[in-house]
N, C-alpha and C positions, 0 to 999 in steps of 0.2 A: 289220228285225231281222237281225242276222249269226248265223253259225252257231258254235256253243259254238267256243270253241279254248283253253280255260283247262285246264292240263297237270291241277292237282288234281281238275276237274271230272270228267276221265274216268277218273282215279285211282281216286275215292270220294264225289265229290260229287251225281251224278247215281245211283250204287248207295244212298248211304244213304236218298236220299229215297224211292227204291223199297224198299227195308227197310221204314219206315215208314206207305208208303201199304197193302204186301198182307202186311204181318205184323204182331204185337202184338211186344210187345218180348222178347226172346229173354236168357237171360242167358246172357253170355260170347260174344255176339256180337263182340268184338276178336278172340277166336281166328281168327277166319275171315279178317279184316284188322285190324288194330290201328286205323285212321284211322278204322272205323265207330265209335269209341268218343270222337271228341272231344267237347270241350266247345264246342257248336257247335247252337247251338238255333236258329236260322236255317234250320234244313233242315225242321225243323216247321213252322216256318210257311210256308215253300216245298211240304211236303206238305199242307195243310189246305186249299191254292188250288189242288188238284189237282182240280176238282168242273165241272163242267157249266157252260159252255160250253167254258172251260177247260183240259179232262183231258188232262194231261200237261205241260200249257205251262206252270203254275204258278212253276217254275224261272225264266222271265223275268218275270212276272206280279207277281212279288213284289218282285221289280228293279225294273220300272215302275211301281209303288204308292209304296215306298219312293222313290224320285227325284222324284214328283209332291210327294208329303207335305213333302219337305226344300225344295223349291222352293221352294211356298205358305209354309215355316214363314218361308223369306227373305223372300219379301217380305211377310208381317206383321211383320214385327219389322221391317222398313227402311222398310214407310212412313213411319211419325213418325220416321224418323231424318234427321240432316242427308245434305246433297248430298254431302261428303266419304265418308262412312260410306257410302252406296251405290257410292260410284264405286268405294271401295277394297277393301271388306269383298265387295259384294255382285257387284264386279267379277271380282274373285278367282274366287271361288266359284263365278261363273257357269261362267268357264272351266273349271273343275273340273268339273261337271257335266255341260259336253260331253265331258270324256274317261268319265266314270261313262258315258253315254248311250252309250257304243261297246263297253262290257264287259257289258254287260246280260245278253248271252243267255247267261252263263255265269254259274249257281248261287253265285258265291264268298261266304264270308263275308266275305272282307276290305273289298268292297264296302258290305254292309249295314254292318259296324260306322263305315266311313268315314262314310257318312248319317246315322247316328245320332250321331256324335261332330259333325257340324256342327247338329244341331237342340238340342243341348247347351249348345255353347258361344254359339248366336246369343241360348238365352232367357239365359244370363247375362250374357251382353253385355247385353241390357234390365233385367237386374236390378241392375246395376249404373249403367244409366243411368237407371234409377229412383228409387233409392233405398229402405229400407225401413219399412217400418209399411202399405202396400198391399195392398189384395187380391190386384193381379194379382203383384207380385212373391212374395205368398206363394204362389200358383197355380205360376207359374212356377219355382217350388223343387220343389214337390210332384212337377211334371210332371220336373222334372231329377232328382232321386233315380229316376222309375221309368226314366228312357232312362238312367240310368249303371247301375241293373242288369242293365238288358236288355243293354249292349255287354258285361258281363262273361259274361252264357250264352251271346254270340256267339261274341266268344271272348277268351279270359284276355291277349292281349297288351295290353287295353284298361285292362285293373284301375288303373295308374298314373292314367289319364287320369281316369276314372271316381271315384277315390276323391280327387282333389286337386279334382275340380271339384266336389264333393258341399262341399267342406271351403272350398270361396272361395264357393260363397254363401250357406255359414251366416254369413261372414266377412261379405259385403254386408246380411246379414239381420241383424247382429250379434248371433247366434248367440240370434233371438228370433224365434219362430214366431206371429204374431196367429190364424192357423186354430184352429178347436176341437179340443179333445183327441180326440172321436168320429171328425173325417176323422183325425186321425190312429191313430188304432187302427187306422182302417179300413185303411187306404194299409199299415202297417206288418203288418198281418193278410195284406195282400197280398200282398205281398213275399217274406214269412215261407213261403207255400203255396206261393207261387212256386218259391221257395230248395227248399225238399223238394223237389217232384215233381222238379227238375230236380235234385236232387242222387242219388233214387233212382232215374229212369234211367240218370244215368252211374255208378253203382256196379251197377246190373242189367247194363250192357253189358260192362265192364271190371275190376268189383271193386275201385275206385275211385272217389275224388269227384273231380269234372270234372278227366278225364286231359285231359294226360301226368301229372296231380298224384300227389302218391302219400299222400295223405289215404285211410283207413282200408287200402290194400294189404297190410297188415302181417296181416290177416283172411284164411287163404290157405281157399280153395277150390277144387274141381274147374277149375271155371267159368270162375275169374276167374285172371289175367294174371300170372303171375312179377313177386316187386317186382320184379328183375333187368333183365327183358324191359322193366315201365315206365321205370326209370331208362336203360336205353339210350335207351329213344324217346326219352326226352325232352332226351338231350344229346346224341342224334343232329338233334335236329331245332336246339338251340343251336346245335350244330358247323355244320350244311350252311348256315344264314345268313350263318357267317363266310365260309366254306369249301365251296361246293357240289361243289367236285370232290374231296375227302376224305370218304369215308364213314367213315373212324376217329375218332370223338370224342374218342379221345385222345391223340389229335393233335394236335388244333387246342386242345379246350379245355383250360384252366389256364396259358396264356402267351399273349403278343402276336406271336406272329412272325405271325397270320394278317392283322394289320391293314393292313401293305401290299398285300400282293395285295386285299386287301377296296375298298379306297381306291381301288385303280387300276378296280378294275370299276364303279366307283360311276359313275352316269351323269353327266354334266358339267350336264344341265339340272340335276339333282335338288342338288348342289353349289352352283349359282349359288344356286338358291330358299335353300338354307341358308344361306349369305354372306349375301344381302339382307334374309333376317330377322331373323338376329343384329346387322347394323348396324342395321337399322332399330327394334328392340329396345332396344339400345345409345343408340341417339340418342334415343328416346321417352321411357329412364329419366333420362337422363343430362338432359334437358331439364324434367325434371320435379320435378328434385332444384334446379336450379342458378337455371332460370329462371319459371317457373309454380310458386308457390309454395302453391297453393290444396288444399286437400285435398279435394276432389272431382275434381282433375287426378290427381294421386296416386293415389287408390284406382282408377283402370281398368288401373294397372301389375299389380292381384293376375291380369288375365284372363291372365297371361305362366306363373303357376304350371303350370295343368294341361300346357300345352307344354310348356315345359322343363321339369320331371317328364316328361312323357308320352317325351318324346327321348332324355331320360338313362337311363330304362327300356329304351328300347328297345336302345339303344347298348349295354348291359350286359348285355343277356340274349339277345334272338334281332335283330341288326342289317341284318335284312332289310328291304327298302323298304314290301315287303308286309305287313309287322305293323304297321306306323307308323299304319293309315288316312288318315285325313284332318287326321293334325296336320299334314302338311305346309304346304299351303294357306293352312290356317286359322291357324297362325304367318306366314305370307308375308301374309297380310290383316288380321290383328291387329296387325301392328307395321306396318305400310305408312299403317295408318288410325291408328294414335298416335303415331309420326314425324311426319305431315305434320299430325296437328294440335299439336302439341307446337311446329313452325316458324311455323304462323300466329300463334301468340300472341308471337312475336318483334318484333322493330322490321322486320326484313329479311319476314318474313312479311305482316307488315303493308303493308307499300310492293306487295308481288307483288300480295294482294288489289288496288289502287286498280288494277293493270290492268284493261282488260279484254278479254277472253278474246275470238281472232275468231268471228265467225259461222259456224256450224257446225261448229265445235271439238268439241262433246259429238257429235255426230252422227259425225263420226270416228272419236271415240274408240270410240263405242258400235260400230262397221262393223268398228274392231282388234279388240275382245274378241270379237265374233260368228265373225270370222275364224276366228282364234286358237282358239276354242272348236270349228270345225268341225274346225281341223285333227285337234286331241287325239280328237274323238269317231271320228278313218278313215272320212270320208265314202264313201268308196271301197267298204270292207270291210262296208260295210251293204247289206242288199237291202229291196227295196222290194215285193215279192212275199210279203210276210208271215211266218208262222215258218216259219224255216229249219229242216231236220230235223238231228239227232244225230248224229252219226258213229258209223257202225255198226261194229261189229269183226266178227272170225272166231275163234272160243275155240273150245275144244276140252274135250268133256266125259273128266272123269278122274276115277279112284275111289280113295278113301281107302285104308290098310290096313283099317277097317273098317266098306267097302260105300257107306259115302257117296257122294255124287254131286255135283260142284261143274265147273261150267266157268272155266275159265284161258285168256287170252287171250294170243295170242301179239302179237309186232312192240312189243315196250313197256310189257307190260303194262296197256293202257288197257280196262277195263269199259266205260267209258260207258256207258249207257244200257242195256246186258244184259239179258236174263233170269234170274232170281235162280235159285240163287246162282251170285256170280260172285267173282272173286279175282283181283287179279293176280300172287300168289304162290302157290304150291301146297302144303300142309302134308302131308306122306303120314300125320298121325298125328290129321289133324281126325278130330272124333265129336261125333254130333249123338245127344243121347242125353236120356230120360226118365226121371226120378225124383220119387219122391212130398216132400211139403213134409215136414221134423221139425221138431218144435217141443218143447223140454226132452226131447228121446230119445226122442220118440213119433211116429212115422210119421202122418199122415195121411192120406184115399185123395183127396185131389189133387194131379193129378199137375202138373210144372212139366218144360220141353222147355231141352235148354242146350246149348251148344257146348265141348268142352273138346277140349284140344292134349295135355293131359299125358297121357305114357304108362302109368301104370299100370296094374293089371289092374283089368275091371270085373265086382267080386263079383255085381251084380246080374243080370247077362248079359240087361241092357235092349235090347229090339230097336232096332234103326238104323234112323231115319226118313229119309225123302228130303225135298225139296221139290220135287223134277222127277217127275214122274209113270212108271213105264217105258210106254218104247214103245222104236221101234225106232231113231226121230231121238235119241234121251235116255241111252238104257242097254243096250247091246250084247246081242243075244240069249243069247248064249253066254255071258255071262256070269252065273255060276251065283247075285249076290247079287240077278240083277233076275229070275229063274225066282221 
């Protein structure tokens, strides 16, 4: 296991899961940092695997659950599949999965939602070579609806992929459910419960549904975030995709002059893989239309939507490599595997099969991907002494204009793994403050603990709570708010 090195993870990645394991949820917890408040449910379940034997390690733990699961779903669904489909689809993938195996020890979602967008698209890849009136293809729908909600509470760059892939195998199902009405209650009851809890923490955190969104912000409270502040975020975080070395959004956004420079930094592997897919795409359709005239050849061109959708998405909103997940791959493997079966039904196709192949040809090839796969994973950059520990910083405790107590870390701002709370920007006008619940103008006596930035004056003159206990490492004796 290597040691975390992912920029966002020391950002906010490794603090929210610690938010989460030794606090209940706080509202207006973005004051304190805006990125505690994404829409990013992955970090739950990264804290729930924080338990015995475990404690602490969860953070990779969940990476290697996740990686195992995506494996095993490859090869169920590639047994019964032809030799072609392994070699191309599952060849793919494999190498993909050595580069996932060398990011592990870093918390990211972009990770998890990559795993989840490949155990996606493998069950419709079988449900489409299924065909339907089946059990297991109506299983395998069932199971696809709940992993394209789950990639949207990962996180929102998913939604293109998630919602064109929900919509190609009602397509393969043609648009006819055999399961009984009760599982589906049940599934859709689930979902439903789902959608709440995780829509009322992210409006508990931010005053909002799953930010940067700006669904209900329009509701202003103490607590919660300036629409203002969330539309920056959110076209700060468009802008730095195109343009990471512009922190002006508006700058970059609402014209093209960012696309050259964007182009030029684009890595030349990631360029090839897109070239090769769109030909091989090109050729798969183009062979489908002209010369396999069959419409069970035809219908595995719909697996092409959620891709391009998912690309075109991406290319338009935040055209970071990093939001993409795992379409990449899986366009480079999707079309590699319907190209080359698209040729063997040719006349020229046909003459290559009567070859035959030398001895120990698959054994090479299988020796390239394994390569190939080591490279991607940085065999180097792995230790073999078990988990590696967090990169410690040096933060400095600082007090609010009112008493608070928060450490700030210098050299970059990175938390990592801190003692709460921690920031790597310092607001001189945070307050961590209690007030009782109202309900139709009538006070309550339970009380609710919040975070607010906003200046105004507090009528209630509520005391200022800490989370740092005073001592003398914590909160300066002389200073008269820790007497």
């Amino acid at each position: 296991m290597g040691s975390p090195n992912n920029v966002d993870s020391g950002l906010y990645h490794f603090q929210t899961i610690r938010w989460l394991n030794e606090h209940p949820l706080i509202f207006g917890l973005a004051n304190v940092h805006w990125r505690f408040a994404f829409n990013q449910s992955y970090f739950g379940f990264l804290a729930l695997l924080n338990l015995y034997p475990f404690w602490g390690k969860g953070y990779a733990a969940g990476g290697i659950f996740l990686l195992t699961l995506s494996m095993c779903t490859l090869i169920e669904v590639g047994a019964r599949q032809t030799k072609l489909w392994r070699w191309t689809v599952g060849g793919v993938l494999f190498v993909y999965f050595g580069y996932v195996a060398g990011t592990l020890s870093s918390p990211a979602p972009d990770i998890a939602i990559g795993l989840v967008e490949i155990a996606i698209a493998l069950l419709l890849m079988r449900i489409a070579l299924s065909g339907p009136g089946t059990e297991q293809t109506d299983r395998d729908f069932l199971v696809v609806a709940v992993l394209c909600f789950t990639a949207v509470t990962i996180k929102l760059s998913g939604v293109a992929f998630s919602a064109i892939s929900i919509f190609c195998g009602l397509i393969y199902l043609k648009f006819k459910l055999h399961t009984g009405a009760s599982v589906l209650l049940r599934l859709a009851a689930l979902i439903m419960f789902a959608t709440v809890v995780h829509s009322i923490r992210s409006y508990i955190l931010s005053g909002t549904i799953m930010f940067p969104s700006t669904a209900l912000a329009l509701v202003d409270k103490e607590w919660s975030l300036q629409l203002s502040q969330i539309l920056f975020e959110k076209d700060l975080i468009l802008s730095f995709a195109r343009r990471p070395d512009i922190l002006n959004p508006a700058i970059v956004l609402g014209n093209w002059e960012w696309f050259p420079e964007w182009f030029a930094r684009m890595a030349v592997d990631v360029i090839s893989i897109f070239v090769v897919s769109f030909f091989a795409m090109v050729v798969s359709i183009a062979g489908s239309i002209f010369i396999a005239q069959k419409k069970e050849v035809k219908r595995l061109n719909v697996l092409y939507l959620p891709l391009v959708g998912s690309v075109t998405f991406w290319f338009l909103t935040a055209p970071d490599i990093r939001f993409l997940g795992a379409v990449l791959p899986l366009f480079l493997a999707t079309g590699l595997w319907l190209a080359i079966r698209q040729i063997q039904l040719t006349q020229f196709g046909q003459k290559l099969e009567s070859y035959t192949l030398p001895k120990g040809s698959e054994v090479a090839l299988a020796c390239g991907l394994l390569v190939l796969s080591t490279k991607l994973m940085g065999i180097r950059a792995i230790s073999l002494e078990g988990w590696q520990p967090i990169p410690q910083v040096h933060a400095e405790l600082r007090r609010t204009d009112s008493g608070f107590y928060i450490f700030v870390p210098g050299g970059g701002g990175f938390c990592w793994d801190h003692p709460l709370p921690c920031a790597p920007i310092f607001h001189p006008n945070l307050r961590f403050k209690d007030a009782p619940w109202t309900i139709v103008g009538t006070d309550l006596e339970i009380e609710r603990k919040y975070f607010t930035t906003k200046t105004n004056p507090d009528p209630t003159k509520n005391q200022i709570y800490r989370f740092v206990p005073n001592s003398d490492s914590q909160a300066p004796a002389n200073d008269p708010v820790s007497k």
